[in-house]
C-alpha positions in Angstrom: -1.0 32.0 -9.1 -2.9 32.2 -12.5 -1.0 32.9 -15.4 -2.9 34.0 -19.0 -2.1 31.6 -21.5 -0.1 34.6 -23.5 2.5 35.0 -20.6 2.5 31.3 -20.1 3.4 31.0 -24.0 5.7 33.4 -23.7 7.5 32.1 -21.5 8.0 28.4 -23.2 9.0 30.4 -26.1 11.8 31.9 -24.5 12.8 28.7 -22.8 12.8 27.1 -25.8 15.2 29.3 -27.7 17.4 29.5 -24.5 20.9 30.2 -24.9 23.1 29.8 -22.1 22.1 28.4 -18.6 19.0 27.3 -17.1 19.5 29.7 -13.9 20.2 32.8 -15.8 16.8 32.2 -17.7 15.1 31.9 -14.8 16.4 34.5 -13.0 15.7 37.2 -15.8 12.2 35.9 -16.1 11.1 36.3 -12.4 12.7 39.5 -12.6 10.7 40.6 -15.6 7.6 38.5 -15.1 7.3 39.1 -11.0 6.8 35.6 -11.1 7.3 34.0 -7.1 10.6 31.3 -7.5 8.6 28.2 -6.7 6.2 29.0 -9.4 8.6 29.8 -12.3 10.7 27.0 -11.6 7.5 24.6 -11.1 6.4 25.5 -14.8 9.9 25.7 -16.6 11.2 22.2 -14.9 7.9 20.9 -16.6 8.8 22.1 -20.0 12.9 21.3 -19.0 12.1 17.5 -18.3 9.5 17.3 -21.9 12.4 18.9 -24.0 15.0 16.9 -22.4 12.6 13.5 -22.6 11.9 14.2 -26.4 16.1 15.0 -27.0 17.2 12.1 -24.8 17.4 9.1 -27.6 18.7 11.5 -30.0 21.6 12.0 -28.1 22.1 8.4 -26.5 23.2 7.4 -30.1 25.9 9.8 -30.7 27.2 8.6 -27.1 30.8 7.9 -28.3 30.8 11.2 -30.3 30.0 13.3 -27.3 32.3 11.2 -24.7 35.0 11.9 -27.8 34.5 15.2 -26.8 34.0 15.3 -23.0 37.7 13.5 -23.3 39.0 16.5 -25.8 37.7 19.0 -23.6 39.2 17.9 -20.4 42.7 17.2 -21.8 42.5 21.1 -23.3 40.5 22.8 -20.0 42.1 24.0 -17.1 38.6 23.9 -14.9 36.2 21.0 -14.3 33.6 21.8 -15.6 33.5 20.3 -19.1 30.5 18.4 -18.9 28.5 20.8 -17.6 29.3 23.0 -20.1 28.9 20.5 -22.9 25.4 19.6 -21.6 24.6 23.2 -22.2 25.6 23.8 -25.4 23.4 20.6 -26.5 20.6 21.6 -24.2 20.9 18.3 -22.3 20.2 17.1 -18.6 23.6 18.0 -16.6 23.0 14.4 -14.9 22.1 12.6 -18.1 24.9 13.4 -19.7 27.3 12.7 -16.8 26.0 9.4 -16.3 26.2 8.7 -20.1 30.2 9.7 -19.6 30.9 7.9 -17.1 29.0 4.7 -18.5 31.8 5.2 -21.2 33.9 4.7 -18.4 33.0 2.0 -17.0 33.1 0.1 -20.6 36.6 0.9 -21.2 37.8 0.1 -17.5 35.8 -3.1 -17.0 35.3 -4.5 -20.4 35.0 -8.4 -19.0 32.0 -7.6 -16.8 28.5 -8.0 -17.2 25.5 -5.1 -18.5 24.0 -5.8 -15.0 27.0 -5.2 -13.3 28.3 -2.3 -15.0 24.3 -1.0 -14.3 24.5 -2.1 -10.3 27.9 0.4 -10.8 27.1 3.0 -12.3 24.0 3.0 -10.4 26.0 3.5 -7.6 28.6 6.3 -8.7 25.6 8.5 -9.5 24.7 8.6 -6.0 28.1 8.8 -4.7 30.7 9.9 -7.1 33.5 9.2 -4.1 33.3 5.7 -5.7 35.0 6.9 -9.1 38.4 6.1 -8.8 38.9 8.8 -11.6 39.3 11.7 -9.5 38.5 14.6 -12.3 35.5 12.3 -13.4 34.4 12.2 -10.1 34.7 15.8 -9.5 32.1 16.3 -12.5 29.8 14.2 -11.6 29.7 15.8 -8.4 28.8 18.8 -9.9 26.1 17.5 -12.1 24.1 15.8 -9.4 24.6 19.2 -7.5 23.6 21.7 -9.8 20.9 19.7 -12.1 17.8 21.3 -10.8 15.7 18.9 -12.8 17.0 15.5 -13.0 19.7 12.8 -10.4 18.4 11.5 -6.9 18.8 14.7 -4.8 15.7 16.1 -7.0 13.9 13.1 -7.3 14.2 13.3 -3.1 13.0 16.8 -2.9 10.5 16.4 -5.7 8.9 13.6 -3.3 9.5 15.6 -0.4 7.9 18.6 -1.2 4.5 15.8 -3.0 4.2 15.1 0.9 4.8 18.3 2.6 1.7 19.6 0.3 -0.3 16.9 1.3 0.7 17.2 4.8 -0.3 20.4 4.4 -4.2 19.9 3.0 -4.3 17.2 5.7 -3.9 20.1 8.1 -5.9 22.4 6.7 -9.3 20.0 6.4 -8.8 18.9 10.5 -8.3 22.6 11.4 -12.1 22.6 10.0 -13.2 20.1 11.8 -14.1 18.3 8.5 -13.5 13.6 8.7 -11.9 12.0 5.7 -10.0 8.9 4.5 -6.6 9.2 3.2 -5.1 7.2 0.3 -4.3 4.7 2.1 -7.2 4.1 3.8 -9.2 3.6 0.5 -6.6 1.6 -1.1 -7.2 -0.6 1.9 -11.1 -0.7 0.5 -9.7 -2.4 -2.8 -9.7 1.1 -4.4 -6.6 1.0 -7.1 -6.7 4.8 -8.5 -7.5 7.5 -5.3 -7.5 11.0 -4.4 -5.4 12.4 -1.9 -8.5 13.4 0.7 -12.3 11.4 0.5 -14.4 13.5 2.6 -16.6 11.6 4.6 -19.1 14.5 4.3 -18.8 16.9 1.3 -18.5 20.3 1.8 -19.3 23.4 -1.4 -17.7 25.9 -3.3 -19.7 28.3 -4.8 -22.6 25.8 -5.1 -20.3 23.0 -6.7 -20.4 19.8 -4.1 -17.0 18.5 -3.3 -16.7 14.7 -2.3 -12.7 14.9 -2.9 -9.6 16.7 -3.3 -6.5 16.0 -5.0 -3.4 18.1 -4.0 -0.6 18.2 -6.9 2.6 20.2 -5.5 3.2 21.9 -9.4 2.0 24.5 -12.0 -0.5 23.1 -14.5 -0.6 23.6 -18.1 -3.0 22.8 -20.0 -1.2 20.0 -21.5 -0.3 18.4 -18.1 -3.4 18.8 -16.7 -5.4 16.9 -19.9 -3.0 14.4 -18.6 -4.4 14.2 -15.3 -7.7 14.3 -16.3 -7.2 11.7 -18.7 -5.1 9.4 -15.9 -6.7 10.5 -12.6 -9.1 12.6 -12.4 -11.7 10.6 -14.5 -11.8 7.6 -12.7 -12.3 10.0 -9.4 -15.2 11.7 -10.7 -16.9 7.6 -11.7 -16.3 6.5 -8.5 -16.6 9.6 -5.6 -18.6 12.5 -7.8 -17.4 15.8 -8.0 -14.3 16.7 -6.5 -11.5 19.5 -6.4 -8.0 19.7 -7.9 -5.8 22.2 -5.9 -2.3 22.9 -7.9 -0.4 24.8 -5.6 2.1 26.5 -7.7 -0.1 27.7 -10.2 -1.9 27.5 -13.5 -2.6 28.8 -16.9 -6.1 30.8 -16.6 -7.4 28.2 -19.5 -7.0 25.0 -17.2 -9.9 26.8 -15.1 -12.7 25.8 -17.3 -16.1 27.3 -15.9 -17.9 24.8 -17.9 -16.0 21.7 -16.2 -18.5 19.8 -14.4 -16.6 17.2 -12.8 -14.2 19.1 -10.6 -13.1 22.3 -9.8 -9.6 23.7 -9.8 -8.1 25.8 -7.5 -5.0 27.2 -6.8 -5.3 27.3 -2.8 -7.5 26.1 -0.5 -10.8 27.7 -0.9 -11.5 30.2 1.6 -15.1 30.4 1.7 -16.6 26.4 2.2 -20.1 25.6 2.9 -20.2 22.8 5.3 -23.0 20.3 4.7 -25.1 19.3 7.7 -25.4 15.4 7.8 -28.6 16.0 9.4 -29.8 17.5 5.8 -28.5 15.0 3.2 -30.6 12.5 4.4 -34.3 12.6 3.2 -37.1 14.4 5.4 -40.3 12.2 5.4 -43.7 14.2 4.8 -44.7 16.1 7.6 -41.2 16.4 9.0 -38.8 19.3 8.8 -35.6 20.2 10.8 -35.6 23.1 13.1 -31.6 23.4 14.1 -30.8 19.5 14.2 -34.1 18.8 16.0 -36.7 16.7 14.1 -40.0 18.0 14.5 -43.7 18.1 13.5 -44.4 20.6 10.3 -47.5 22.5 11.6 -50.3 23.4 8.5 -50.9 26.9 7.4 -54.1 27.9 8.6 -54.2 30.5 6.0 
């Protein structure tokens, strides 16, 4: 889906200026917008994770003075739900704050042990909060982990998951074409550090632009995040394969598409309409010679 940099804008500046939670937000917009789920949460977990990235040292130092009152709160709140509601109100990762809590914890119940054991702990009671022996605590952090859409294990599990399902999915889509490539694997086993997802062994066109490689990326690109890319990927494919295609499959803004761009093209799907390269052509046809189908044969004068 290609979004016009005014809807895209309009939509950070809504997320920015938030108030209340992240669901209701996103909700209302794909309501309003008609934006597909995958898509509108793609693009705001981008902006999510920069606002809560830029926020997060800011409120690592007032630490004691939120766990102050996390404490307050729960002493005073029938429900258990204190630090998700606390992580709203400061616009702050449900599982960053949980984990900065029960770090608290962990200082005031094992003030004789080591950083890099209290670490190796806490480590462990974000993944399973069974291990807390403070049951309410536990509870929370339950309930951080489950409903942080952005941040904690279980997304960094499905982000991954859904990275390989995508590429899976290209993988698929250039056999089913009858097309021969080398994965990234196979060129980091060349010595290759930085590689595309697909390196066609033959290039195939798009609309007259050659395509020697194609990098699948399972999100919606701003502009921002894809100068990013460029800057960090996409450069280095273009010096050592030529021109390539970038496919982001939830989406873009329409000023990422750059018509002038003559490294790559982007796409947000597979293109439909490919024009397969014979290998028969790329080669060089001596003087004389031309092909008739994929038979080499004499080129016969003019008499005229």
């Amino acid at each position: 889906m290609i979004l016009s940099e005014d809807i895209y804008n309009d939509i950070v500046n809504r997320f920015q200026n938030q108030k209340g939670s992240y669901r209701e937000l996103k909700n209302a917009m794909m309501e309003e917008y008609r934006i597909p789920n995958a898509v509108l949460s793609s693009l705001l977990s981008n902006e999510y994770r920069r606002r809560i990235k830029k926020n997060f040292y800011r409120m690592n130092n007032q630490g004691n003075k939120l766990f102050q009152r996390y404490m307050n709160s729960r002493s005073s709140e029938k429900n258990s739900s204190s630090i998700i509601k606390l992580a709203e109100e400061i616009k702050m990762s449900y599982t960053l704050l949980g984990r900065m809590i029960a770090e608290k914890f962990l200082q005031q119940d094992d003030e004789g042990a080591t950083n890099s054991s209290k670490l190796a702990r806490l480590k462990y009671y974000m993944k399973d909060s069974t291990l807390i022996e403070d049951p309410d605590l536990a509870y929370e952090i339950f309930l951080c982990v489950l409903y942080d859409e952005q941040f904690g294990h279980l997304t960094e599990i499905i982000s991954l998951s859904l990275g390989k399902e995508y590429e899976h999915h290209l993988q698929k889509i250039i056999r089913e074409k009858n097309l021969t490539f080398q994965c990234e694997d196979d060129l980091r086993e060349c010595g290759y550090d930085k590689t595309p997802d697909i390196k066609l062994n033959v290039p195939f066109a798009v609309d007259g632009f050659i395509v020697n490689w194609i990098e699948s990326k399972a999100l919606f690109a701003s502009p921002k995040i894809h100068k990013g890319y460029v800057e960090e990927q996409y450069s280095s494919y273009w010096n050592r394969f030529g021109t390539g295609l970038v496919i982001y499959w939830k989406g873009v803004v329409d000023t990422v598409i750059d018509p002038k761009e003559k490294r790559f093209i982007v796409r947000c799907e597979f293109p439909e309409n490919i024009t397969l390269l014979n290998p028969f052509y790329i080669a060089s046809i001596p003087k004389g010679l031309k092909y008739e189908g994929k038979v080499l044969v004499k080129e016969v004068p003019d008499d005229g």
